[in-house]
C-alpha positions as CSV (number, residue, x, y, z in Angstrom):
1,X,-14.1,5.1,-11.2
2,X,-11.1,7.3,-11.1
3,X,-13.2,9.4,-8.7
4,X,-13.6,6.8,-6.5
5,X,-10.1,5.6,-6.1
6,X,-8.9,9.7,-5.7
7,X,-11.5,9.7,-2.8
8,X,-10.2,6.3,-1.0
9,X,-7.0,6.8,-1.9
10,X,-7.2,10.2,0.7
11,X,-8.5,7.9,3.5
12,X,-6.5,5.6,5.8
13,X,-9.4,2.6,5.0
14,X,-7.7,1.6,1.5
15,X,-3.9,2.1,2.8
16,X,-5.3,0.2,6.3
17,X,-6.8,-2.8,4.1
18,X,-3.3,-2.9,2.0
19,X,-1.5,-2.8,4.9
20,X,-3.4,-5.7,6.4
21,X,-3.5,-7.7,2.9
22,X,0.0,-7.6,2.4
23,X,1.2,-8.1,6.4
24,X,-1.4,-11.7,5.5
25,X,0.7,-12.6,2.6
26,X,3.9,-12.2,5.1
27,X,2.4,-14.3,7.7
28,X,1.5,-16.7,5.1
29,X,5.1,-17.0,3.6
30,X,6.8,-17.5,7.0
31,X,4.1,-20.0,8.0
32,X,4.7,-22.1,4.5
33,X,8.6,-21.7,5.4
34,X,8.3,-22.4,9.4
35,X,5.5,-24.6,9.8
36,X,5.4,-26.6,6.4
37,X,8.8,-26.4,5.7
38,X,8.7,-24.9,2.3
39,X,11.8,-23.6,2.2
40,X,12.1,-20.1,0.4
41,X,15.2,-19.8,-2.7
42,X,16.8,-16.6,-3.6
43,X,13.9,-15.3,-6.0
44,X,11.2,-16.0,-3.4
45,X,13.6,-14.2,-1.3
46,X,13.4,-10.9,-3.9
47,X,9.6,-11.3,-3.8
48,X,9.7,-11.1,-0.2
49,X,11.0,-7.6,-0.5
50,X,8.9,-6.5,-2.6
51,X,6.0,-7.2,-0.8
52,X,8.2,-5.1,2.3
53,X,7.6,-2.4,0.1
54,X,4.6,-2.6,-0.9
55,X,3.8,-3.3,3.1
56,X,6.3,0.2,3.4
57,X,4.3,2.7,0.6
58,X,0.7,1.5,2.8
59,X,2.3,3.0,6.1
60,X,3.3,5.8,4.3
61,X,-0.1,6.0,2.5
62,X,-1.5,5.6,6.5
63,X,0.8,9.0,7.7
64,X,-1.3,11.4,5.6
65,X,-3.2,10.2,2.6
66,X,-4.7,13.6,2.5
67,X,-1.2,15.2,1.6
68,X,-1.0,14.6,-2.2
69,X,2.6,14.8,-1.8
70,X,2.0,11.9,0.4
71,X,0.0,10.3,-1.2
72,X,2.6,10.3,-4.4
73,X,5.1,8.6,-2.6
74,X,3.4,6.3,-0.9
75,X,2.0,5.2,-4.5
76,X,5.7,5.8,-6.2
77,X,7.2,3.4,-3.4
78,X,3.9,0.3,-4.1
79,X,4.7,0.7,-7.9
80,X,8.4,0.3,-7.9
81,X,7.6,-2.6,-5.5
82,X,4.9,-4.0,-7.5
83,X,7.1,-3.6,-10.7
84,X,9.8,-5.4,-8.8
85,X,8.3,-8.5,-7.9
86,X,6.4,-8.8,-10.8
87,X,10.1,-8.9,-12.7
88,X,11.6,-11.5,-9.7
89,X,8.0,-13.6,-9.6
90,X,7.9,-13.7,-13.9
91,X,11.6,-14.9,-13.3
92,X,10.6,-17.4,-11.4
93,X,7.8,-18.6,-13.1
94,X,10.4,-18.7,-16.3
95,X,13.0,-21.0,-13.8
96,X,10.3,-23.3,-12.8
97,X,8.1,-23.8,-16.6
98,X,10.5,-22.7,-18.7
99,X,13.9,-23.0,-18.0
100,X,16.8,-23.7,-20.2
101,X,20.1,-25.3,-18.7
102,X,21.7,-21.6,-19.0
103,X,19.2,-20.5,-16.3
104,X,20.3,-20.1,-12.7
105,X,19.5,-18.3,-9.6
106,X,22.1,-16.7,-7.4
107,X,23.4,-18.9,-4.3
108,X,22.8,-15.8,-1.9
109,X,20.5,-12.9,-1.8
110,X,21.9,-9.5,-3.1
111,X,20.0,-6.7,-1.1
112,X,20.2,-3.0,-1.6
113,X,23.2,-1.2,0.1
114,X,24.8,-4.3,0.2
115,X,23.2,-4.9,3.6
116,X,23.2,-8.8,4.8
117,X,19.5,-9.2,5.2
118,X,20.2,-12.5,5.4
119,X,22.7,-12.7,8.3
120,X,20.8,-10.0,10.3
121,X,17.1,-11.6,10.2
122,X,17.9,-15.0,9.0
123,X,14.4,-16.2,9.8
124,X,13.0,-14.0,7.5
125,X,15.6,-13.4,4.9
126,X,17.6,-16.9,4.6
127,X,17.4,-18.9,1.1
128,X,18.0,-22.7,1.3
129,X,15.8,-23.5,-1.4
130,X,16.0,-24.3,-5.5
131,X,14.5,-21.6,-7.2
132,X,13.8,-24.2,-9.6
133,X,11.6,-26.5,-7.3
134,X,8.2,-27.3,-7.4
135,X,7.0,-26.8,-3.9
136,X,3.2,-27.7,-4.0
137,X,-0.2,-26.3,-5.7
138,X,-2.6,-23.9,-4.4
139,X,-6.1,-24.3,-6.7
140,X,-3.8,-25.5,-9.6
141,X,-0.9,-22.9,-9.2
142,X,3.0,-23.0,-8.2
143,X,3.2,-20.5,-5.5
144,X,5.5,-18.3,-8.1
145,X,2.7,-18.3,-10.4
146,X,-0.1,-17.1,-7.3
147,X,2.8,-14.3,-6.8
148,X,3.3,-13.5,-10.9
149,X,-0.4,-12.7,-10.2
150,X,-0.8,-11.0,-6.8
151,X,2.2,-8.9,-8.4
152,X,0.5,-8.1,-11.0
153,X,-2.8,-6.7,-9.2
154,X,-1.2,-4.4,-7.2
155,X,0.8,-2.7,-10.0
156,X,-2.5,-2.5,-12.3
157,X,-4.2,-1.2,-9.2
158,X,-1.5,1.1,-8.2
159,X,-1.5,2.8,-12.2
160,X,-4.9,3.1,-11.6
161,X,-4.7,5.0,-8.5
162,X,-1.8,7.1,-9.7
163,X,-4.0,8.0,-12.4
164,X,-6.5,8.8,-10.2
165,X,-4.5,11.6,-8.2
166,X,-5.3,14.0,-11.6
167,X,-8.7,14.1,-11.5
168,X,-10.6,16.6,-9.3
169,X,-13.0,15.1,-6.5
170,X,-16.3,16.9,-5.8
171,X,-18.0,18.3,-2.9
172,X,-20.8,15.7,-2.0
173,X,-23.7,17.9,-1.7
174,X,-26.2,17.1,1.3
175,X,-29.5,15.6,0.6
176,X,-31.0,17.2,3.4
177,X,-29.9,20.5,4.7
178,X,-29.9,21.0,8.6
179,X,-28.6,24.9,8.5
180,X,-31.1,27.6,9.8
């Protein structure tokens, strides 16, 4: 298996096919927020990053997956983003099932560098919802819960492929042999 993963994980399919994944899930958040008017908090906000950087590590995974330097960023970059909206999406999840009446959730997004996503890009990056709300079901899950999980795949998947970059790939030998 870890074969496998090494030799995907030095094509552009895989990074091309997590690229197109995670632009869906995008679309699909600013199509709940625009078009069903499922308006995103502060933590769903966070999430929203993360999956920016997970959409980030597949481009750089698309530049040159055969560069194992690369390669190791572009996985370094989807694990720190996997890990980080696993943490925001399990936060949520806590607001939502489990809160107590000490939980809260900031009144504006905090972003890196202190830059204000929010002002800049407001369509993208504005929070006007309750983190603790319960928006709606899809197959029997909160939409923090679907993202506790989708977080959670790509991190397990992207150990998986980190520990893949150790182990050597062979030469496929030919079955027939054309050479004179």
């Amino acid at each position: 298996m870890f074969r496998y993963l090494k030799k995907i994980s030095m094509g552009r399919g895989a990074w091309l096919l997590m690229l197109i994944i995670t632009s869906g899930l995008q679309i699909s958040a600013l199509f709940f927020q625009h078009v069903l008017n499922m308006q995103p908090c502060v933590l769903c906000i966070y999430q929203r990053t993360a999956l920016y950087g997970v959409l980030l590590a597949s481009i750089i995974g698309l530049i040159a997956p055969k560069s194992l330097l690369i390669r190791l960023l572009a996985i370094s970059t989807w694990l720190y983003s996997a890990a980080y909206g696993m943490s925001f999406s399990w936060q949520h999840v806590r607001l939502q099932f489990y809160s107590s009446p000490l939980d809260t959730c900031d009144l504006f997004p905090i972003f890196y560098f202190n830059i204000k996503w929010d002002e800049i890009v407001p369509v993208i990056f504005k929070a006007s919802g309750n983190c603790s709300d319960k928006l709606g079901t899809i197959l029997g899950l909160e939409m923090s819960q679907w993202m506790l999980i989708i977080f959670s795949a790509y991190f397990i998947v992207g150990l998986a492929v980190l520990c893949s970059q150790i182990v050597k790939v062979k030469a496929q030998k030919a079955i027939f042999s054309f050479k004179k």
